[in-house]
Residue frames as qw, qx, qy, qz and C-alpha x, y, z in Angstrom:
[[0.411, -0.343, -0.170, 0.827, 83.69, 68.56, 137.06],
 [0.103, -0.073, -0.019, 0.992, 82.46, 70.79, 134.74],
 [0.423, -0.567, -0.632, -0.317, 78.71, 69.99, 135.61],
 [0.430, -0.499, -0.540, 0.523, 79.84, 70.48, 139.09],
 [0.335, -0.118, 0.095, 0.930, 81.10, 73.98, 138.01],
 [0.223, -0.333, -0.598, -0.694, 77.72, 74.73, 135.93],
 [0.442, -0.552, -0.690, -0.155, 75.63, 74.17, 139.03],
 [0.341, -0.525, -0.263, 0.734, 77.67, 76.28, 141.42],
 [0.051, 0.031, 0.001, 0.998, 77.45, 79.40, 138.71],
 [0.206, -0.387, -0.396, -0.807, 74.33, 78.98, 138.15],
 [0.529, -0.579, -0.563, 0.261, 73.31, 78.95, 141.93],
 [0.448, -0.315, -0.014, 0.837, 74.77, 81.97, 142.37],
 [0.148, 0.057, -0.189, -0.969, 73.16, 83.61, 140.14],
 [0.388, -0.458, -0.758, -0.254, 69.85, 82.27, 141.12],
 [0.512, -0.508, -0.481, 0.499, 70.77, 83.08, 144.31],
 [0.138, -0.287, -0.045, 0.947, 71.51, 87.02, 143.89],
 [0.200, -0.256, -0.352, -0.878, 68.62, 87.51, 140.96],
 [0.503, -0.578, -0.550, -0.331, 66.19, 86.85, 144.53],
 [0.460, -0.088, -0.511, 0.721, 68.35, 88.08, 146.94],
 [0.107, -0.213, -0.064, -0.969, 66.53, 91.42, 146.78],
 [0.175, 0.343, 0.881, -0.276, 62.78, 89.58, 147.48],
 [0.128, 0.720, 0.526, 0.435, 59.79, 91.37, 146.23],
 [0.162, -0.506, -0.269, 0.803, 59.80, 95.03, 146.41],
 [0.460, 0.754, 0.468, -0.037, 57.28, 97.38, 145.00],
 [0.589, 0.438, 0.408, 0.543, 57.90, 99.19, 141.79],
 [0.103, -0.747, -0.263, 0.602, 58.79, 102.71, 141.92],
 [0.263, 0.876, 0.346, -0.211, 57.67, 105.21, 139.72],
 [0.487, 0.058, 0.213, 0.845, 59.83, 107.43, 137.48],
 [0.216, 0.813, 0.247, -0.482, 58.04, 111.08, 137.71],
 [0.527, 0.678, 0.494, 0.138, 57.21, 111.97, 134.10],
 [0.359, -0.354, 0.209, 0.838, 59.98, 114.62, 132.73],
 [0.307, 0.874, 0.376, -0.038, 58.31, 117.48, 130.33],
 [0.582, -0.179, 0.247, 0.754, 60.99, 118.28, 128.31],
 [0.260, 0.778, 0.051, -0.569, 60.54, 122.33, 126.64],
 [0.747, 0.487, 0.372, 0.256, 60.72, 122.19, 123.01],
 [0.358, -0.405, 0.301, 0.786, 63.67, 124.50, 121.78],
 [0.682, 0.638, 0.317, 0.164, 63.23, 126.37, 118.68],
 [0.378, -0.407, 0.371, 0.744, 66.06, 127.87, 116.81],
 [0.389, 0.692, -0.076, -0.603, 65.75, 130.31, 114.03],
 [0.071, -0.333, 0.839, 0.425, 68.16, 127.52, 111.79],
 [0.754, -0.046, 0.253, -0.604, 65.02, 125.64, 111.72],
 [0.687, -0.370, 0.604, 0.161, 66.70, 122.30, 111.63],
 [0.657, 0.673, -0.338, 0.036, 69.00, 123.35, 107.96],
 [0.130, -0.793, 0.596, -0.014, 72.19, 122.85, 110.11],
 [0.825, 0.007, 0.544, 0.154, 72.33, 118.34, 110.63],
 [0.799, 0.506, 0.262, 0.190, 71.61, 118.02, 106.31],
 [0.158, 0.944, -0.287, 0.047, 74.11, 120.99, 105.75],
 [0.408, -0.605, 0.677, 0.092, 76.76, 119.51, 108.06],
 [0.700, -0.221, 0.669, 0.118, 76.37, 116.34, 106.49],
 [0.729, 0.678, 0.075, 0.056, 76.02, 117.40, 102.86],
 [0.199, 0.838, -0.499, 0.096, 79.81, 119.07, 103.65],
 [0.803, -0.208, 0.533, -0.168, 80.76, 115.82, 105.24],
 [0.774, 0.405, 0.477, 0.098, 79.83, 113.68, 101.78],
 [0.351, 0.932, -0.086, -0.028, 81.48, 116.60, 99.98],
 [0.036, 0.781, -0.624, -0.004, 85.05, 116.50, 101.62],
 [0.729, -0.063, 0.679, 0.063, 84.51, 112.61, 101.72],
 [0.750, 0.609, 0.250, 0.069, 84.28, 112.51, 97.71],
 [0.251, 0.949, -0.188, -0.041, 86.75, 115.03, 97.26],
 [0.267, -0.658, 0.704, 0.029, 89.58, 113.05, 98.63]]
Protein backbone atom coordinates (compact mmCIF):
# COMPACT_ATOMS: atom_id res chain seq x y z
CA UNK A 1 0.00 0.00 0.00
CA UNK A 2 2.42 2.34 0.77
CA UNK A 3 4.48 1.63 -2.50
CA UNK A 4 1.20 1.97 -4.16
CA UNK A 5 0.92 5.47 -2.50
CA UNK A 6 4.74 6.38 -3.43
CA UNK A 7 4.05 5.79 -7.09
CA UNK A 8 0.83 7.75 -7.35
CA UNK A 9 2.76 10.97 -5.58
CA UNK A 10 5.38 10.66 -7.39
CA UNK A 11 3.43 10.54 -10.79
CA UNK A 12 1.94 13.50 -10.07
CA UNK A 13 4.58 15.27 -9.63
CA UNK A 14 6.29 14.00 -12.66
CA UNK A 15 3.35 14.67 -14.27
CA UNK A 16 2.94 18.60 -13.45
CA UNK A 17 7.03 19.28 -13.43
CA UNK A 18 6.25 18.58 -17.67
CA UNK A 19 2.97 19.67 -17.84
CA UNK A 20 4.22 23.07 -19.03
CA UNK A 21 6.45 21.32 -22.17
CA UNK A 22 9.37 23.24 -23.40
CA UNK A 23 9.07 26.89 -23.52
CA UNK A 24 11.73 29.36 -24.31
CA UNK A 25 13.49 31.26 -21.61
CA UNK A 26 12.61 34.74 -21.06
CA UNK A 27 14.83 37.35 -20.31
CA UNK A 28 14.79 39.57 -17.19
CA UNK A 29 15.74 43.26 -18.63
CA UNK A 30 18.83 44.30 -16.66
CA UNK A 31 17.72 46.90 -13.74
CA UNK A 32 20.46 49.89 -13.23
CA UNK A 33 19.97 50.67 -9.90
CA UNK A 34 21.28 54.78 -9.04
CA UNK A 35 23.73 54.75 -6.35
CA UNK A 36 22.41 57.01 -3.40
CA UNK A 37 24.83 58.99 -1.52
CA UNK A 38 24.09 60.46 1.80
CA UNK A 39 26.16 62.99 3.56
CA UNK A 40 26.17 60.20 6.85
CA UNK A 41 28.52 58.43 4.67
CA UNK A 42 27.55 55.04 5.93
CA UNK A 43 28.47 56.13 10.15
CA UNK A 44 24.72 55.47 10.88
CA UNK A 45 24.46 50.94 10.62
CA UNK A 46 28.04 50.78 13.16
CA UNK A 47 26.53 53.68 15.32
CA UNK A 48 23.09 52.05 15.57
CA UNK A 49 24.63 48.95 16.40
CA UNK A 50 27.39 50.13 18.71
CA UNK A 51 24.08 51.66 20.84
CA UNK A 52 22.43 48.32 20.39
CA UNK A 53 25.63 46.34 22.18
CA UNK A 54 25.61 49.25 24.61
CA UNK A 55 21.94 48.98 25.99
CA UNK A 56 22.42 45.12 25.54
CA UNK A 57 25.42 45.15 28.20
CA UNK A 58 23.88 47.60 30.27
CA UNK A 59 21.01 45.50 31.31
Amino acid sequence: MKKLALAAALTVAASAAFAGGMVEPIMEPAVVEASTSSSAGGIVVPLLLLLVIAAAASS
